[in-house]
C-alpha positions as CSV (number, residue, x, y, z in Angstrom):
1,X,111.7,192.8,138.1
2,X,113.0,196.0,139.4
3,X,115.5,198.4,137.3
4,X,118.7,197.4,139.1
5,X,117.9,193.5,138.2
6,X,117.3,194.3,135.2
7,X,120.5,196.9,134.7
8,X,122.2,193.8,136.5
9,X,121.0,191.2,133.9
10,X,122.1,192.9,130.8
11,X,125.3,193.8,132.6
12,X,125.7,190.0,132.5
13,X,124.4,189.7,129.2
14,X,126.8,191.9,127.8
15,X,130.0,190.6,129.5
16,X,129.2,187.1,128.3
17,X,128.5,188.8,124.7
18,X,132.7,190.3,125.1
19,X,134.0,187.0,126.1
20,X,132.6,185.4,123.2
21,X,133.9,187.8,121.3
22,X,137.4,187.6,122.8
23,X,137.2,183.9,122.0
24,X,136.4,184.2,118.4
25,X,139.7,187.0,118.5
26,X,141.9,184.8,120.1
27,X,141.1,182.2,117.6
28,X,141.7,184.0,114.6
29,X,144.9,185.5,115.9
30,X,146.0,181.8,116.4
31,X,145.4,181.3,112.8
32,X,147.5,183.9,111.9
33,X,150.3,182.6,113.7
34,X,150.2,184.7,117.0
35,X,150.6,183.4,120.2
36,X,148.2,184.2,122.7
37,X,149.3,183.8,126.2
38,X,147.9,185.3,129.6
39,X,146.2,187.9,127.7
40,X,149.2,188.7,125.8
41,X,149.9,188.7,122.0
42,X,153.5,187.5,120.9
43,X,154.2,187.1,117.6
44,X,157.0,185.1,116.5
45,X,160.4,186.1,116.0
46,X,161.7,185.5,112.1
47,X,164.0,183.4,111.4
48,X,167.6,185.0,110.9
49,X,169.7,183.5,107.8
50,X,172.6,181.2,109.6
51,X,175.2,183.0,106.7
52,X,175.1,186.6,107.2
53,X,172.4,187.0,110.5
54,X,170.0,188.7,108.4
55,X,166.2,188.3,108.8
56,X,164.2,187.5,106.3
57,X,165.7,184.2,104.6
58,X,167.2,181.7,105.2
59,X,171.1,180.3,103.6
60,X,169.5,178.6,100.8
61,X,167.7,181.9,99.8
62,X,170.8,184.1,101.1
63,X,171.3,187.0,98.4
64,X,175.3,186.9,99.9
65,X,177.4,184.5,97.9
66,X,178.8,181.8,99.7
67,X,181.9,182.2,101.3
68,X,184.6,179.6,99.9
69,X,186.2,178.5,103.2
70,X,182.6,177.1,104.6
């Protein structure tokens, strides 16, 4: 085996070694409630409270009193 097939080989050896990698990444990421997409990591928008638009909570948890006329 000559030094450029064996340069060659661990090229290939370590490429497959940082796709595993990415894998195991990609997975744990999805576990934590990112998307992955194309390459890209989106995380998910929070939900806004439908009373006064905040983020954060929700109406039931909405530190704003209700308004009477709803």
């Amino acid at each position: 085996m000559t030094i450029l097939e064996q340069a060659e080989q661990l090229r290939k050896q370590a490429i497959d070694l940082l796709l595993a990698e990415r894998i195991l990444i990609n997975s744990k990421l999805a576990s934590l409630s990112y998307d992955v997409v194309a390459g890209e990591i989106k995380t998910r928008k929070p939900k806004a409270c439908g009373r006064c638009g905040a983020e954060g909570h929700t109406v039931k948890t909405c530190p704003k009193p209700p308004d009477p006329s709803e």
